[in-house]
TIVO-2410 file (N, C-alpha, C; in nm, 3 decimals):
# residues 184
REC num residu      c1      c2      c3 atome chaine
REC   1      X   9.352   3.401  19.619     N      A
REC   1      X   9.449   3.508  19.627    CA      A
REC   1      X   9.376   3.642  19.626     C      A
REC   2      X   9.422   3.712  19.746     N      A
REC   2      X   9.386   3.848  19.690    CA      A
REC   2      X   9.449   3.939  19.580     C      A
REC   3      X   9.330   4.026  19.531     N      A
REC   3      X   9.349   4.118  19.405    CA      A
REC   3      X   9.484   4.196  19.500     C      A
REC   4      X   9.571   4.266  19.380     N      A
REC   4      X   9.653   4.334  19.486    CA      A
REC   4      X   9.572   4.520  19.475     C      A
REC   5      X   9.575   4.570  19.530     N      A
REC   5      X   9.567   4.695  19.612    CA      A
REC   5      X   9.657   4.784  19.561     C      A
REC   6      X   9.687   4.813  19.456     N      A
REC   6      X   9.786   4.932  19.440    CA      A
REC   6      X   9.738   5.044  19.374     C      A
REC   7      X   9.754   5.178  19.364     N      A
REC   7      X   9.693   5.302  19.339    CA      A
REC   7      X   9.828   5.373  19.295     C      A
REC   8      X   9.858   5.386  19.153     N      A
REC   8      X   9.905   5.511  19.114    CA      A
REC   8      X   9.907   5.634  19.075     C      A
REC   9      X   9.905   5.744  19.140     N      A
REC   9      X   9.920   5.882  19.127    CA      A
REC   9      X  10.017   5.897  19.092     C      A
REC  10      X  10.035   5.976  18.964     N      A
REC  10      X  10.128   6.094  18.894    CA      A
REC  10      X  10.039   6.205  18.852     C      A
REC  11      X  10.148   6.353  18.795     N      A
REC  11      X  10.089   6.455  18.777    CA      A
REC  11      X  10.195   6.580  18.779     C      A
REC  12      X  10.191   6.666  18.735     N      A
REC  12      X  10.296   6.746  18.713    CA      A
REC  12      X  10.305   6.814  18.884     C      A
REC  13      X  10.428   6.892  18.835     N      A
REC  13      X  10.429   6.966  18.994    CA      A
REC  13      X  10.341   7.019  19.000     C      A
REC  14      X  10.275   7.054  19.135     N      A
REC  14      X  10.157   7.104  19.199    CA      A
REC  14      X   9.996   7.106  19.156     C      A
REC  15      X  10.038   6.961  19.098     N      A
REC  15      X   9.861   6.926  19.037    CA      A
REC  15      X   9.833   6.887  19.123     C      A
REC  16      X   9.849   6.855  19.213     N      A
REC  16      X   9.717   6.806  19.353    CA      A
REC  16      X   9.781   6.677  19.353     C      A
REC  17      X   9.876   6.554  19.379     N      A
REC  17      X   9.881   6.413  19.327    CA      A
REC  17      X   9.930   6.366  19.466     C      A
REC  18      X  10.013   6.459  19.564     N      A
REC  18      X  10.016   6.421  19.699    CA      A
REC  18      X   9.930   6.424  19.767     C      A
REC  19      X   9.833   6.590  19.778     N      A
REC  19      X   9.702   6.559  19.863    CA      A
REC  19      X   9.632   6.438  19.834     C      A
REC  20      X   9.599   6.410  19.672     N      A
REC  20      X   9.515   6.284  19.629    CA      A
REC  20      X   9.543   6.197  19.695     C      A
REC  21      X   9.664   6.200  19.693     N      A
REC  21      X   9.736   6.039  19.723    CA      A
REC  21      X   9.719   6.033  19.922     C      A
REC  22      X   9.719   6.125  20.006     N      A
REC  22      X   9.723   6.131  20.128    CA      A
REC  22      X   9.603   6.117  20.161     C      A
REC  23      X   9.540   6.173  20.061     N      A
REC  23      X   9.344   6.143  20.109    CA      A
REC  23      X   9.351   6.003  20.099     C      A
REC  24      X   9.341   5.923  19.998     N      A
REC  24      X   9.332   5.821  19.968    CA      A
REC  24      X   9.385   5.724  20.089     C      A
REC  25      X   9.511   5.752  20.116     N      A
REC  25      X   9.556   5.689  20.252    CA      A
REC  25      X   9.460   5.712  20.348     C      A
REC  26      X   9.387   5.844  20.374     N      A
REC  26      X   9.309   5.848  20.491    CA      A
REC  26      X   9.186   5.765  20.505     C      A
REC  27      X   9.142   5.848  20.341     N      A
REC  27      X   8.983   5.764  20.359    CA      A
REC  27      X   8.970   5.583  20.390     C      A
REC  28      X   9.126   5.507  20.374     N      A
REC  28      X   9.098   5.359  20.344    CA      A
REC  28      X   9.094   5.311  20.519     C      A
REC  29      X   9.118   5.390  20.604     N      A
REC  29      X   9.066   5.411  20.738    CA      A
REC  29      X   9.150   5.298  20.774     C      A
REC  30      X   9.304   5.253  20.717     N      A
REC  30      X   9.432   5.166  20.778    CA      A
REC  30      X   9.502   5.234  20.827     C      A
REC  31      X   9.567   5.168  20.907     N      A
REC  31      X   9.696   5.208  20.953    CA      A
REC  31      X   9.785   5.263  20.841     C      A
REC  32      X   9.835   5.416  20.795     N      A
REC  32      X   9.927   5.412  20.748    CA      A
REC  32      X  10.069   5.445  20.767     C      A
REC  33      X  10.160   5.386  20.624     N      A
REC  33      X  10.347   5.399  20.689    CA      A
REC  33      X  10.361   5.494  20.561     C      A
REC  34      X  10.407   5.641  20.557     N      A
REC  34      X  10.452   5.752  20.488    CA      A
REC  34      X  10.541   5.719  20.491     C      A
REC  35      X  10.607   5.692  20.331     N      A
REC  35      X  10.794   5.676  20.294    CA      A
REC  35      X  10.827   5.737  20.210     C      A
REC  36      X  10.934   5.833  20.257     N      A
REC  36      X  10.930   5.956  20.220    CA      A
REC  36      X  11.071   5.919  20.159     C      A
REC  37      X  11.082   5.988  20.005     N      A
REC  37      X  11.222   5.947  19.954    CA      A
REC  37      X  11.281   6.049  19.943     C      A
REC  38      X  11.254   6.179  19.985     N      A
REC  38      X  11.362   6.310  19.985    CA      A
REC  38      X  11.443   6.320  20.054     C      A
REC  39      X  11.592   6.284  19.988     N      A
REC  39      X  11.677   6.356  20.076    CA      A
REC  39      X  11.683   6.456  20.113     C      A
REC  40      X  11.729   6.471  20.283     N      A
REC  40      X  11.784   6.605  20.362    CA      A
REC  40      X  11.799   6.714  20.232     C      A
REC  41      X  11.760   6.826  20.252     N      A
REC  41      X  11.755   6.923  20.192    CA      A
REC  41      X  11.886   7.034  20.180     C      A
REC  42      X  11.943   7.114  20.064     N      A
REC  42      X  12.013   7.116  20.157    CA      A
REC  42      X  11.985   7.259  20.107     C      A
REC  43      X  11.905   7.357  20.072     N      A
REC  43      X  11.853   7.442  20.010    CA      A
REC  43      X  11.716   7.503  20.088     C      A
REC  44      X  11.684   7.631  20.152     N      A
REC  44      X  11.588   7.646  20.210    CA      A
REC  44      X  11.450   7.628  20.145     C      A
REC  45      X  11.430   7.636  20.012     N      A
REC  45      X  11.332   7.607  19.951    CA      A
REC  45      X  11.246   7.481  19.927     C      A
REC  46      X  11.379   7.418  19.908     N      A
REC  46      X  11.317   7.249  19.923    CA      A
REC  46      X  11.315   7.198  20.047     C      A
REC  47      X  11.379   7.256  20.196     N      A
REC  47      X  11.350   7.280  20.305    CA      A
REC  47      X  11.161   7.280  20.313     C      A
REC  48      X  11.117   7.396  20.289     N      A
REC  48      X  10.950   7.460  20.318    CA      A
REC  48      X  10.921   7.317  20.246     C      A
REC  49      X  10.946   7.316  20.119     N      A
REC  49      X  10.852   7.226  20.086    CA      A
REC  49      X  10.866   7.079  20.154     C      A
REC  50      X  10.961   7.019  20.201     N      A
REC  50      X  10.937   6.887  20.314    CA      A
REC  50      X  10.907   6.940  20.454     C      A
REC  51      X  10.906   7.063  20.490     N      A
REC  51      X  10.811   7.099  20.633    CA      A
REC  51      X  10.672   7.088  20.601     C      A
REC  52      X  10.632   7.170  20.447     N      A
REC  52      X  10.474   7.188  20.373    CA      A
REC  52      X  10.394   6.966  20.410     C      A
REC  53      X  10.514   6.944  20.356     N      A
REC  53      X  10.464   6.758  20.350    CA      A
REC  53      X  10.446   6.700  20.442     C      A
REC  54      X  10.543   6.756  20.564     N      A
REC  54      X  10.510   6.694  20.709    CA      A
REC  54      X  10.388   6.731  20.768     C      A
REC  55      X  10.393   6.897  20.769     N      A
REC  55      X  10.258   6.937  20.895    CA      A
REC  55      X  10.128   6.890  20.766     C      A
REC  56      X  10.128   6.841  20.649     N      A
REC  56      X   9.984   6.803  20.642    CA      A
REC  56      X   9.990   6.666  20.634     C      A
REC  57      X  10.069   6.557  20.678     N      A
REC  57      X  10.030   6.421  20.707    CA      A
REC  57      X   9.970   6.459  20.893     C      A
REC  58      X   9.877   6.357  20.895     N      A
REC  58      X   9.833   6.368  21.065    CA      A
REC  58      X   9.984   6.300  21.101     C      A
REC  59      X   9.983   6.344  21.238     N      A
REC  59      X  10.050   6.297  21.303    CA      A
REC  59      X  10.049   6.114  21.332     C      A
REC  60      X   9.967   6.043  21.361     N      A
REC  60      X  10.006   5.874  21.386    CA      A
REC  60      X  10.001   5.820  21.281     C      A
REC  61      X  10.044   5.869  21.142     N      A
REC  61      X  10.085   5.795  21.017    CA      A
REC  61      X  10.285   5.773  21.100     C      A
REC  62      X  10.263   5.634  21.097     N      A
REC  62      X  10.416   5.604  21.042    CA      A
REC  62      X  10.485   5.677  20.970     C      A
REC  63      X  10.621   5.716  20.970     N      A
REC  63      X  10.710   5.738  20.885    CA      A
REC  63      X  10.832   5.694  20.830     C      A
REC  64      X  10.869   5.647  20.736     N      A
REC  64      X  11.015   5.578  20.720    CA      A
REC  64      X  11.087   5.681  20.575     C      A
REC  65      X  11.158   5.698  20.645     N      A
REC  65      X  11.278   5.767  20.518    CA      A
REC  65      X  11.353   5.661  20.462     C      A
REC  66      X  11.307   5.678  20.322     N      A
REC  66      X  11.409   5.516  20.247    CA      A
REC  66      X  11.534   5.643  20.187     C      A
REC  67      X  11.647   5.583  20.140     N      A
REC  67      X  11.736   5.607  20.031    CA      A
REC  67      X  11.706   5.524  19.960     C      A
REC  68      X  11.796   5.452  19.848     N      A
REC  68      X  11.829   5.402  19.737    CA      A
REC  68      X  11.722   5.288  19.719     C      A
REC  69      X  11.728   5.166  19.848     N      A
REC  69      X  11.605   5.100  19.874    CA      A
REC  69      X  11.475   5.073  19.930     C      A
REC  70      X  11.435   5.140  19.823     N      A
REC  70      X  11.265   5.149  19.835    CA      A
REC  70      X  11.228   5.060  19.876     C      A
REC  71      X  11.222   4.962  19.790     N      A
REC  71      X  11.188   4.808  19.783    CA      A
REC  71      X  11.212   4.751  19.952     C      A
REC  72      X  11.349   4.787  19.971     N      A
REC  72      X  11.354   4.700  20.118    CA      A
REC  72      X  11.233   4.783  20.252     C      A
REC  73      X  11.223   4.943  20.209     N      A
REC  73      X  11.135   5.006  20.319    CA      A
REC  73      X  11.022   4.991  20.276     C      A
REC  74      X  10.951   4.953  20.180     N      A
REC  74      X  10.813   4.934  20.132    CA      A
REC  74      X  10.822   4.734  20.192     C      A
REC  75      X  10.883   4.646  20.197     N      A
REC  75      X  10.882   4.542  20.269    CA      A
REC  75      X  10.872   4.520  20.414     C      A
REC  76      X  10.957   4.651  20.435     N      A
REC  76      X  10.930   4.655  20.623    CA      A
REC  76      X  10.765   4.715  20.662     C      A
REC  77      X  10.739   4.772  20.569     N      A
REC  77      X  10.610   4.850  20.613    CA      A
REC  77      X  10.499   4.797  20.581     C      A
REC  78      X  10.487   4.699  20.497     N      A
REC  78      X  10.378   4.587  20.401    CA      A
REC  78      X  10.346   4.514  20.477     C      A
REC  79      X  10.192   4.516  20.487     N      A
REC  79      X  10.126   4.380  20.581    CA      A
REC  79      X   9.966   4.420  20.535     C      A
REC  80      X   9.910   4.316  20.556     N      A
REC  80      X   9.783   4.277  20.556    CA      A
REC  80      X   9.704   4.360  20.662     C      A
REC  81      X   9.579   4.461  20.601     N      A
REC  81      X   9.520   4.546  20.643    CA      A
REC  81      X   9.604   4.696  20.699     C      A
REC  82      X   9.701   4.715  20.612     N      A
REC  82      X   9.776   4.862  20.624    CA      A
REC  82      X   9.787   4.901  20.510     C      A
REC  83      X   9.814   5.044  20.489     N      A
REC  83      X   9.862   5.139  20.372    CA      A
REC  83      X   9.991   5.163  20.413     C      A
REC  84      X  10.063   5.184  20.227     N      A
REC  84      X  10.165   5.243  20.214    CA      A
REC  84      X  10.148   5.338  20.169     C      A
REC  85      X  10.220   5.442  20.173     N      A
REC  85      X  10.242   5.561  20.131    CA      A
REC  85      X  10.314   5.613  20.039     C      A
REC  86      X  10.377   5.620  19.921     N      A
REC  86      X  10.521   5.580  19.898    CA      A
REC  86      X  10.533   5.726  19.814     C      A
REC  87      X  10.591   5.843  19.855     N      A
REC  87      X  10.599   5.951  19.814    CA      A
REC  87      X  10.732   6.018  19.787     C      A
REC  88      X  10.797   6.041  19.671     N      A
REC  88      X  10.825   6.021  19.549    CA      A
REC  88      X  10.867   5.925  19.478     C      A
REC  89      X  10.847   5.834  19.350     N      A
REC  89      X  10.960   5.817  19.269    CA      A
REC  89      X  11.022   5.896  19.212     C      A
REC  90      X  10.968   6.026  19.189     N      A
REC  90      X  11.059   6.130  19.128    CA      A
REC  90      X  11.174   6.155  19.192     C      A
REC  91      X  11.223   6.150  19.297     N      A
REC  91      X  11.293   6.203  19.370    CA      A
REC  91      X  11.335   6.063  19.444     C      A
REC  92      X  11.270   5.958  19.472     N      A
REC  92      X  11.395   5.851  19.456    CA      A
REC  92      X  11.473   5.826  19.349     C      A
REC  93      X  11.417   5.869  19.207     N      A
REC  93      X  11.496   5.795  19.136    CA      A
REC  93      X  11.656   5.937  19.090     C      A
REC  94      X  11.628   6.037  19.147     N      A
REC  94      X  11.662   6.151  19.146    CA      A
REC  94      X  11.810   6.043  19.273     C      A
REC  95      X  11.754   5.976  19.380     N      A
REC  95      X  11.884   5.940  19.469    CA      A
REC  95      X  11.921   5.842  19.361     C      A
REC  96      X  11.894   5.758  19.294     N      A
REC  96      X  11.983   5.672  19.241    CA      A
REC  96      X  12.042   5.731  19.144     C      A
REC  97      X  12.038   5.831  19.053     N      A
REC  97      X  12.122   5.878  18.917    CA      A
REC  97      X  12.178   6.050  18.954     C      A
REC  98      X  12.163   6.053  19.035     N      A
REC  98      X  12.222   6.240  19.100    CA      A
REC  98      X  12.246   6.210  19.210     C      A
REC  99      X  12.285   6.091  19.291     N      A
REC  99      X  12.330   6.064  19.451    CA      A
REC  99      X  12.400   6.225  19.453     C      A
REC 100      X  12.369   6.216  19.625     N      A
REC 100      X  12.433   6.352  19.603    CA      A
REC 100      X  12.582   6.349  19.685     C      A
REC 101      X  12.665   6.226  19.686     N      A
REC 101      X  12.786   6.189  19.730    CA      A
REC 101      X  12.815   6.170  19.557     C      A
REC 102      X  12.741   6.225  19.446     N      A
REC 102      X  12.842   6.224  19.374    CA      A
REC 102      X  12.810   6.122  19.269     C      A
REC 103      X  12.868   6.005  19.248     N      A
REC 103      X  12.863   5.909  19.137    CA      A
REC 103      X  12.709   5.827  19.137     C      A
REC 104      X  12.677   5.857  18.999     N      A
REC 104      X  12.555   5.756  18.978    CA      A
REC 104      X  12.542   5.632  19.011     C      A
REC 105      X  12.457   5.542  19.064     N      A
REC 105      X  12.496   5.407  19.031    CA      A
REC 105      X  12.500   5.338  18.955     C      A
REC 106      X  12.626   5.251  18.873     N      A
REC 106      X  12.624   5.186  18.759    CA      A
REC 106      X  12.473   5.119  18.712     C      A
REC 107      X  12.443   5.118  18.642     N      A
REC 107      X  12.340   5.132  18.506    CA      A
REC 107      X  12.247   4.983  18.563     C      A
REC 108      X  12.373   4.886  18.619     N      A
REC 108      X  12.283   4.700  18.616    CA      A
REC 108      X  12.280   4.717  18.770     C      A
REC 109      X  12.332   4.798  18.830     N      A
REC 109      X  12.278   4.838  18.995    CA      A
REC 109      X  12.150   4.953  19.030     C      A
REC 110      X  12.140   5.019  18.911     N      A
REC 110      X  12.038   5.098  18.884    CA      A
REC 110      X  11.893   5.026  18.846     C      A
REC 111      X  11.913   4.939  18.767     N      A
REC 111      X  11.815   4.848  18.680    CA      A
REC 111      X  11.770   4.750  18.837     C      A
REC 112      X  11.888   4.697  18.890     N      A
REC 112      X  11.861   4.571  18.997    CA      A
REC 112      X  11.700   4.668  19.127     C      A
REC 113      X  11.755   4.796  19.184     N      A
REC 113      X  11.698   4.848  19.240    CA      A
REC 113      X  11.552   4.866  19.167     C      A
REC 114      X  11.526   4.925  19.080     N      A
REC 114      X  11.414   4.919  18.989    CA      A
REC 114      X  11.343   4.774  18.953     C      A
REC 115      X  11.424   4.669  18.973     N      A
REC 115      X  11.307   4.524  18.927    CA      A
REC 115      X  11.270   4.501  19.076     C      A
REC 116      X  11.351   4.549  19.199     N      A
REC 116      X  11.350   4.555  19.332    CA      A
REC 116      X  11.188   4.575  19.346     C      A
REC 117      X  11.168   4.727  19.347     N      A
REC 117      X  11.068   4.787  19.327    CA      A
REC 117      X  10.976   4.699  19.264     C      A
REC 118      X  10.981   4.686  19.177     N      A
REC 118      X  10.847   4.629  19.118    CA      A
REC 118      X  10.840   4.501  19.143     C      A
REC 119      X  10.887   4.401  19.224     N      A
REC 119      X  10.889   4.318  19.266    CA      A
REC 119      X  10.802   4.305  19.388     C      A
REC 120      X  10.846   4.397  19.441     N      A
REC 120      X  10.793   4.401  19.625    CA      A
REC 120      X  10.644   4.499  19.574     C      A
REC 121      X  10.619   4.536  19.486     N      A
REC 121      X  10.472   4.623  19.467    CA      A
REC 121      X  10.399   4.479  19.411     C      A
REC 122      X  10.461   4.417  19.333     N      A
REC 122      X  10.383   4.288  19.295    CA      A
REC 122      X  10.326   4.186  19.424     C      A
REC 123      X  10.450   4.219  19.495     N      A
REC 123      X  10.395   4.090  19.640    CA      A
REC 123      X  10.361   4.194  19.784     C      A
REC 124      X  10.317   4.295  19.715     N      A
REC 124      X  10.296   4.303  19.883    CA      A
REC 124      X  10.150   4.280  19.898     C      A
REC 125      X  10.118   4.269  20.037     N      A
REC 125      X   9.985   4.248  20.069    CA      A
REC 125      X   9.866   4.330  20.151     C      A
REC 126      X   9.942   4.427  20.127     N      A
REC 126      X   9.853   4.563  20.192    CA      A
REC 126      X   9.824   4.672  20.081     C      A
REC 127      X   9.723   4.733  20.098     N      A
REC 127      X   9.736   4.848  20.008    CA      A
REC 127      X   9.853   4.946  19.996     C      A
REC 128      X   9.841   4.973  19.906     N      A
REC 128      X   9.967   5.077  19.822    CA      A
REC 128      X   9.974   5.171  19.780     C      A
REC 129      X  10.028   5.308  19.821     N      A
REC 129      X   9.962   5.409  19.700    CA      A
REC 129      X  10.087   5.475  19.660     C      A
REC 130      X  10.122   5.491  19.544     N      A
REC 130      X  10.254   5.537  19.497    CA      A
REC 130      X  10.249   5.683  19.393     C      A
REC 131      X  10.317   5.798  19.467     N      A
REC 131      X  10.297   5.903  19.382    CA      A
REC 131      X  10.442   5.904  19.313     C      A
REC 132      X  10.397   5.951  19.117     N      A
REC 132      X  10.541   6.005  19.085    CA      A
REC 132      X  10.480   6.130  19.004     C      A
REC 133      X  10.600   6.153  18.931     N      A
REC 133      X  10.565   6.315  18.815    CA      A
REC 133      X  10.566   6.261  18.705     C      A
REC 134      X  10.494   6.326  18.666     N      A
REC 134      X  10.454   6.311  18.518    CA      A
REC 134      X  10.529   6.434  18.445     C      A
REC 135      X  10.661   6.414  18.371     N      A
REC 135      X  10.723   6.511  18.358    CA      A
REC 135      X  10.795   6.491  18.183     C      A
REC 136      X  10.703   6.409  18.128     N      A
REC 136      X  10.735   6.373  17.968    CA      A
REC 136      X  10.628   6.485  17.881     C      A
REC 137      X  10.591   6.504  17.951     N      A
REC 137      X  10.483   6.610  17.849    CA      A
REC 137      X  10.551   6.723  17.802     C      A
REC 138      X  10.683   6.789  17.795     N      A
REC 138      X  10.733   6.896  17.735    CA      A
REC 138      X  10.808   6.875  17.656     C      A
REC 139      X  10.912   6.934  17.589     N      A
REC 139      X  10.999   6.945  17.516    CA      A
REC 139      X  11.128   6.854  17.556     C      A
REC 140      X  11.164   6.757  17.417     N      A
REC 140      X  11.320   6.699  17.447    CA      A
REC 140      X  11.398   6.783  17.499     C      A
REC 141      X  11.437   6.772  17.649     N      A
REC 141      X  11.554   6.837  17.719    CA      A
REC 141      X  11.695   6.870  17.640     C      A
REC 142      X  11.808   6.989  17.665     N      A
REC 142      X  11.871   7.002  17.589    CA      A
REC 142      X  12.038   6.882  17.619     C      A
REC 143      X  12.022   6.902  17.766     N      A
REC 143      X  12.134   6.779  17.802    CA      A
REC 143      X  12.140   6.639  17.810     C      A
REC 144      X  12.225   6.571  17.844     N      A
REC 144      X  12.225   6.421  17.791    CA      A
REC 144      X  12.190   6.372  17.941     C      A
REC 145      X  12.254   6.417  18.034     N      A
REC 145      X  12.175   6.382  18.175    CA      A
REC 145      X  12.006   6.410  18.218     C      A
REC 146      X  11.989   6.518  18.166     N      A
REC 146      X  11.819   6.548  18.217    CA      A
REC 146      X  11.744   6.481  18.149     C      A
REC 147      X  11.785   6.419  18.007     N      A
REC 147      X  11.723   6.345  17.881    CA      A
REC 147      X  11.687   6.158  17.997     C      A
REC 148      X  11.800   6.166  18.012     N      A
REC 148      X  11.839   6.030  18.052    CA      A
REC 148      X  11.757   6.001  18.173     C      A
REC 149      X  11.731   6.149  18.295     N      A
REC 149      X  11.639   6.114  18.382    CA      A
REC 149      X  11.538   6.142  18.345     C      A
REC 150      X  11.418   6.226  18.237     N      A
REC 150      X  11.343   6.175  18.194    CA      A
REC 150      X  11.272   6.095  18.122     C      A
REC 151      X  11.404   6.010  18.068     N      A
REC 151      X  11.360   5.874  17.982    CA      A
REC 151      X  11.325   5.743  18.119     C      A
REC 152      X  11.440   5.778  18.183     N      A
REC 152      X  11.400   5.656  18.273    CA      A
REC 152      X  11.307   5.693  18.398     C      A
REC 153      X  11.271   5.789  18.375     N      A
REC 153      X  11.144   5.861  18.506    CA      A
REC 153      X  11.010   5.805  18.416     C      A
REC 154      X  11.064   5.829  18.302     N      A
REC 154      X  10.897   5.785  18.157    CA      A
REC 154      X  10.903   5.610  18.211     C      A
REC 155      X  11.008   5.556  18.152     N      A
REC 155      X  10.999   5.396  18.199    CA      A
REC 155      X  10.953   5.361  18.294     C      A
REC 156      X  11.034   5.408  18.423     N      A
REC 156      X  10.944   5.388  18.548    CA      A
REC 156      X  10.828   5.398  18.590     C      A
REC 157      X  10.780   5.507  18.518     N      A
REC 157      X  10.645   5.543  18.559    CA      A
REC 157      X  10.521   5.408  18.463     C      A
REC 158      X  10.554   5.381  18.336     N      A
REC 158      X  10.492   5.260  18.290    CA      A
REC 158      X  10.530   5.163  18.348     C      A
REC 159      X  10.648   5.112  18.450     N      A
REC 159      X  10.617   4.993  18.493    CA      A
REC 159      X  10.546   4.975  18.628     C      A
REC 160      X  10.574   5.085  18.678     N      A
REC 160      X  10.471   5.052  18.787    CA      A
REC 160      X  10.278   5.100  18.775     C      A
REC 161      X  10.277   5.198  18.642     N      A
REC 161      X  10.135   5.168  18.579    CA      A
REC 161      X  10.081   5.076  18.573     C      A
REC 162      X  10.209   4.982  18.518     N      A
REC 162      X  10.141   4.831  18.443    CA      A
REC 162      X  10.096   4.757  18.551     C      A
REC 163      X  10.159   4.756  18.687     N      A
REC 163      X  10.188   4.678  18.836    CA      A
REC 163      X  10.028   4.672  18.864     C      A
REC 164      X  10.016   4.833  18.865     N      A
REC 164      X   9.929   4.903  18.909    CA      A
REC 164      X   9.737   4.836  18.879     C      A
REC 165      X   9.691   4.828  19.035     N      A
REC 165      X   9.492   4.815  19.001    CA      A
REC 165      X   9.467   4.951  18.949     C      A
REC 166      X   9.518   5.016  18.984     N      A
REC 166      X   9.440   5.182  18.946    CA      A
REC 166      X   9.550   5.272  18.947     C      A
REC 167      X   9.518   5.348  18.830     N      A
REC 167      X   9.580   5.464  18.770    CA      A
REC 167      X   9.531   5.594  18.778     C      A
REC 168      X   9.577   5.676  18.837     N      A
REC 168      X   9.582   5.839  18.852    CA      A
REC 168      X   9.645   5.952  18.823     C      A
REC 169      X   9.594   6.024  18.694     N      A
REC 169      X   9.657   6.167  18.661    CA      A
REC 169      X   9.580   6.255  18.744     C      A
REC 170      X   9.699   6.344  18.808     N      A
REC 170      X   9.622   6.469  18.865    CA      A
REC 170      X   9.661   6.569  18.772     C      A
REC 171      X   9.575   6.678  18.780     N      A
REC 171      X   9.552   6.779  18.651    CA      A
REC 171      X   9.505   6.878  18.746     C      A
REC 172      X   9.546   6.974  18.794     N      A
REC 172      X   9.531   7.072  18.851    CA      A
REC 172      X   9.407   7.080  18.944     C      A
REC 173      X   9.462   6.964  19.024     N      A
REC 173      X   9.381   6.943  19.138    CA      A
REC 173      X   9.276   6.866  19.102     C      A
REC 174      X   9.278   6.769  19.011     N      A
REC 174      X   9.151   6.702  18.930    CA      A
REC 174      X   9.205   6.548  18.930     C      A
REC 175      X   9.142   6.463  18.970     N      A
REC 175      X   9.160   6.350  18.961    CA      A
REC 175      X   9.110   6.279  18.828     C      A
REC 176      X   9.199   6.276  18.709     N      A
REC 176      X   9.127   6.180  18.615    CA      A
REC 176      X   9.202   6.050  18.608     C      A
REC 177      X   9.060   5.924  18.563     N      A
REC 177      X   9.146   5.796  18.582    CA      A
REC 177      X   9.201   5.746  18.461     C      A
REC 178      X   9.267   5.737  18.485     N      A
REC 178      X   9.369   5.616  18.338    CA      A
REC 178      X   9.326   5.503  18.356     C      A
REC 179      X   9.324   5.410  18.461     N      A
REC 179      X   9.336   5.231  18.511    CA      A
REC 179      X   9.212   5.239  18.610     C      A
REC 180      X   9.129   5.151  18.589     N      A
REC 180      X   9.009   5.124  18.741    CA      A
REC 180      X   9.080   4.956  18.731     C      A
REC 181      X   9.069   4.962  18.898     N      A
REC 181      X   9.035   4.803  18.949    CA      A
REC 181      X   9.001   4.722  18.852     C      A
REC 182      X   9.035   4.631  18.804     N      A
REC 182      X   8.976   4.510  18.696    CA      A
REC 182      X   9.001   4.546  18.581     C      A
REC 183      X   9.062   4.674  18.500     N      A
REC 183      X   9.073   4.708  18.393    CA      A
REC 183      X   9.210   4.733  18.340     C      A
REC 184      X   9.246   4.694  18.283     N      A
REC 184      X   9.380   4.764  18.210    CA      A
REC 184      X   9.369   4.899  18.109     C      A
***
């Protein structure tokens, strides 16, 4: 069996954890598929910043826009001798608990999508590289919703650590490692 291939990057906003993570796609000299989990924008600001994400992927990277299922667009794009790309969980998990039609998804449809995920990172067979935020490092939030998406943004981010051959904090443009290949 092969070792699996997965690379996690997190890091606060604008520590460097997408470039990391896009180099990394480049240098592994595969074919890669960019899956991009931001929804349509609907704000000019967060506009620039998904134009900023496009013009610096090259152009013959694949692209797939997932919603809710990651899991099913990280399966279409998984194969032997390719990269994934998989850029945000922050902001997928932002579509499953702030949909923006409104209602969250109940809690065991929330959970199902999430073992989804870590299911299909366990079996896929191509390299992987998955960026999220690292956004537990401040102060207990004052509302019961922002609490709730950074408790389960904290969870998420340890289970796909755990998934994870290699672990990556970016730190202001600094790559330090948490996880190497072979190590927990």
């Amino acid at each position: 069996m092969t070792p699996r291939d997965l690379t996690f990057v997190l890091g606060g906003a604008r520590s460097g954890k997408s470039v990391h993570a896009e180099q990394l796609a480049s240098d592994s000299a595969l074919p890669v598929t960019y899956i991009a989990t931001a929804r349509v924008a609907d704000d000019a600001e967060f506009s620039a910043r998904i134009a900023h994400h496009r013009a610096r992927r090259p152009g013959h990277w694949q692209l797939l826009e997932a919603g809710v299922d990651l899991a099913g667009a990280l399966t279409q794009s998984d194969a032997t001798g390719h990269c994934t790309l998989i850029d945000c969980l922050t902001l997928w998990l932002v579509n499953l608990l702030c949909p923006a039609e409104g209602e969250a998804l109940p809690i065991d449809r929330y959970h199902a999508h999430v073992a989804a995920l870590e299911a299909a990172l366990r079996n896929a067979q191509g390299k992987v590289i998955v960026v999220s935020n690292e956004i537990g490092l401040g102060v207990v939030p004052l509302g019961a919703a922002t609490r709730l998406y950074v408790d389960e943004l904290g969870r998420l981010n340890q289970r796909i650590a755990a998934v994870s051959s290699t672990a990556t904090m970016m730190v202001a443009g600094l790559p330090l490692a948490l996880k190497s290949a072979g190590r927990a």
